[in-house]
N, C-alpha and C positions, 0 to 999 in steps of 0.2 A: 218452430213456425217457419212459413217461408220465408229464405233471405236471398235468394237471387232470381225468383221473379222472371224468366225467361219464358219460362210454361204458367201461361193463364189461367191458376183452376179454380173450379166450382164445385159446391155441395149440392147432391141431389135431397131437396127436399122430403120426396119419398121414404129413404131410404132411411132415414132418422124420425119420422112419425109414422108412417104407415106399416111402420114391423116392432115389432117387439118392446123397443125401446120408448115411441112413443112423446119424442122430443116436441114439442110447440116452438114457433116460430122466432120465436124471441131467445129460446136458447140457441139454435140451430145460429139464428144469423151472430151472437155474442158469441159463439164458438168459431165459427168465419172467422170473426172481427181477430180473436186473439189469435189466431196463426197464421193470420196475416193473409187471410182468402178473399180473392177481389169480391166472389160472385157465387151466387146462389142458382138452383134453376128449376125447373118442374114445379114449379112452386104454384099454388090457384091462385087466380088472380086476385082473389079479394084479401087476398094478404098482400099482394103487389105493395102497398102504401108502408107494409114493415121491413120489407126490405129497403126500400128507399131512405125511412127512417133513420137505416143505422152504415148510412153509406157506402150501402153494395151496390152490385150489378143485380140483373135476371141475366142468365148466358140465354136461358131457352124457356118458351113456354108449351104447354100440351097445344094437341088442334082444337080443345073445346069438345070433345066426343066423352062418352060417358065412359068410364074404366067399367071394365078394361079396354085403355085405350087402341091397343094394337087387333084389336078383334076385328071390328067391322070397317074395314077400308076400300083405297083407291079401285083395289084390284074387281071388285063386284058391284055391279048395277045397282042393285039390291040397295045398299046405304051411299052409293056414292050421290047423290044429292045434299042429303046429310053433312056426308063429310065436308061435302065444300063449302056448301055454309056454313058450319062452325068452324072451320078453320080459315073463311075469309074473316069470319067477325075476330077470330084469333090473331091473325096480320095486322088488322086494324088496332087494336087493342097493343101488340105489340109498337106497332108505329107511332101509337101516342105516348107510351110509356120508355121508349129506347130499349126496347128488347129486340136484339136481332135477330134472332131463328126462331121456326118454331118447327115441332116436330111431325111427321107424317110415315104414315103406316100401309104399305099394301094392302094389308087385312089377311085374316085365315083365306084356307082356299077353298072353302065348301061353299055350297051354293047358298044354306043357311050357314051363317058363320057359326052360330050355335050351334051345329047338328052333323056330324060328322058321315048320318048315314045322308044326307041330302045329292050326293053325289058332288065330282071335285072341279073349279074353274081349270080348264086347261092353263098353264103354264103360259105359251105365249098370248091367250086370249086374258090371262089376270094382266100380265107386263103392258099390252096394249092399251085395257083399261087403266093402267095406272096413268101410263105417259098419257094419257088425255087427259085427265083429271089431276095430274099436274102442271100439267100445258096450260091449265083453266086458272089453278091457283097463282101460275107464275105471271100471266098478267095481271093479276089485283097484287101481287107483289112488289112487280117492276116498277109500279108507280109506289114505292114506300120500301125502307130502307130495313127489309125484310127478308131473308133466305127463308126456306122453306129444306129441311132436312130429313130428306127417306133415309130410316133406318132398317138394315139387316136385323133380323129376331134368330137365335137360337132353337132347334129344334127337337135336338137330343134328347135334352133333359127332362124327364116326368117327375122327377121328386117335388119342384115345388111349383107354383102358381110364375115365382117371380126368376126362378132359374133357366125354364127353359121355357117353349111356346109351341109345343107338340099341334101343327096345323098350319102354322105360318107359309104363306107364303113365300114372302122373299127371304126366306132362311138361307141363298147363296151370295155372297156379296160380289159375284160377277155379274149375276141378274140384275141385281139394286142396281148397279155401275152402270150397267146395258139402258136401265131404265131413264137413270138418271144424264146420262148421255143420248138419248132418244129426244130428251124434253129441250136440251140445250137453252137454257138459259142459263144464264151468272145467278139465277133467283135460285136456282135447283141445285143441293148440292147431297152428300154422303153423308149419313152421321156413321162415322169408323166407332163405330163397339168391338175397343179392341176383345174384351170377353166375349162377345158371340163371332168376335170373326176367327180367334185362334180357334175357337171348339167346331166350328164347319167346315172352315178351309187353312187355319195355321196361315206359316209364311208370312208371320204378322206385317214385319220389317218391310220385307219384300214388297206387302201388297200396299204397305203404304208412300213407296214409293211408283208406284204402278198407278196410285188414283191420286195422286199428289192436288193434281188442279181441280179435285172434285169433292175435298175433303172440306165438312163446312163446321163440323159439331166431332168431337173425340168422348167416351166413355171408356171408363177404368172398372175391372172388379178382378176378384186372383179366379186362377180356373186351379183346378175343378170347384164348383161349390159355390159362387161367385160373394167369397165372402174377402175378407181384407188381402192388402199388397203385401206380403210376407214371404218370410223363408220357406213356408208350407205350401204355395205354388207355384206353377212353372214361369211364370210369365217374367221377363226379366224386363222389368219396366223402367227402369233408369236407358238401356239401352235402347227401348224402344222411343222416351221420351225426348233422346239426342238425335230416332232418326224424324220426330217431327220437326227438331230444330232444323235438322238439314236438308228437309223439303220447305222448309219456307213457311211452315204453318204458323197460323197469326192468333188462331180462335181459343175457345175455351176447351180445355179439359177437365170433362164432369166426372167426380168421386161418386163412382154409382155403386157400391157393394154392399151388402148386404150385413151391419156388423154384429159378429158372434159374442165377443166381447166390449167391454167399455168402450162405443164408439168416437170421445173424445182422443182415444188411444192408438184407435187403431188409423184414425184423422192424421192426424200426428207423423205416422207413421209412414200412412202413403202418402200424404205434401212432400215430405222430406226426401221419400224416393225419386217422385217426379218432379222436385228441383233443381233440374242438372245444367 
């Protein structure tokens, strides 16, 4: 379990019930509990009341968009109405409940997010639509103790639904950066997925010293494959987790991988690494 507590992590919901394994809520947080995990996150909200139960956190919640959630975003007229209302009602809900981030998405970059022949949002005209549409969410934010966190998606990978996101827009985490620094607010910040940023751009370290003041939300998974923190991938996450000690980073780091085997194990496993 964890015993030195320096690095804040959390279990992604998802990733223990909506694959394979099929966990329910009340395991998931009892598994928390014994290895000593502040916090939970991704979690729906109408579970919100079981985590609380067993004296966790939530680190993060969805924007309220229907999964998949990273499809239909900021970047496109099309649903960006949509998205701001449910993810204003999602701030709110967070600010009554003490959940401090929630998550947000560019969206694909086709005109129909479904439809890939629809032809494609230019690049700077998605990034433009986004910084508006978080410009919009950051003052319902301002007023409530709320970050609001655009994440980078992975683009490579076509093997699964949940490994890669063949369409995404913000698949460069210079983009996200540029965007996220367009909106300027303290409300607006980076979710660093260190697995989708080593598979697009590497220079994990590096880059987390490069967005140091803009980093609100951290994800973990191994590459290739984004399944457990082991000797099987490259990612040397002890070293990567001492250099968020040495940027100052204060937030959660969410266990977001995908597990191939006994997921109480493989839990275990990566707490242990990224307790440094």
């Amino acid at each position: 379990m964890i015993k030195i507590g320096r690095i804040k992590q959390s279990l992604a919901y998802w990733c223990l019930n909506a694959t394979d394994w099929k966990w329910d809520i009340e395991r998931i947080c009892n598994t928390a509990s014994s290895l000593g995990c502040p916090a939970l996150e991704l979690v729906p909200v109408e579970l919100w009341p079981v985590v609380r139960k067993h004296g966790l956190q939530n680190a993060l919640a969805y924007n309220g968009m229907p999964d998949p959630v990273f499809v239909k975003g900021l970047n496109n007229p099309r649903y960006r109405d949509e998205v701001i209302a449910r993810t204003k009602q999602s701030i709110d809900q967070c600010a009554d409940c003490g959940v401090p981030n929630v998550i947000a998405f560019t969206g694909y970059k086709w005109q129909d997010a479904d439809d890939p022949e629809s032809g494609e949002i230019p690049l700077e005209q998605g990034a433009e639509n986004t910084v508006k549409g978080l410009a919009e969410l950051a003052r319902h934010a301002e007023r409530k103790p709320v970050n609001i966190v655009l994440e980078q998606l992975s683009t490579r990978d076509d093997s699964h639904p949940m490994k890669g996101h063949p369409g995404y827009q913000g698949d460069d985490l210079d983009y996200c950066a540029e965007i996220v620094r367009r909106v300027g607010s303290p409300r607006v910040k980076l979710l660093f997925d260190i697995y989708h940023v080593a598979i697009m751009n590497g220079d994990v370290i590096r880059r987390l010293h490069q967005y140091r003041d803009w980093i609100g939300h951290v994800h973990t998974a191994g590459v290739p494959g984004r399944g457990e923190l082991n000797d099987r991938q490259e990612i040397n996450y002890p070293a990567v987790m001492r250099a968020l000690l040495e940027i100052g980073y204060e937030g959660y780091v969410g266990q977001e991988f995908i597990p191939t085997r006994d997921p109480a194990e493989g839990l275990a496993e990566a707490m242990a690494l990224c307790d440094v």
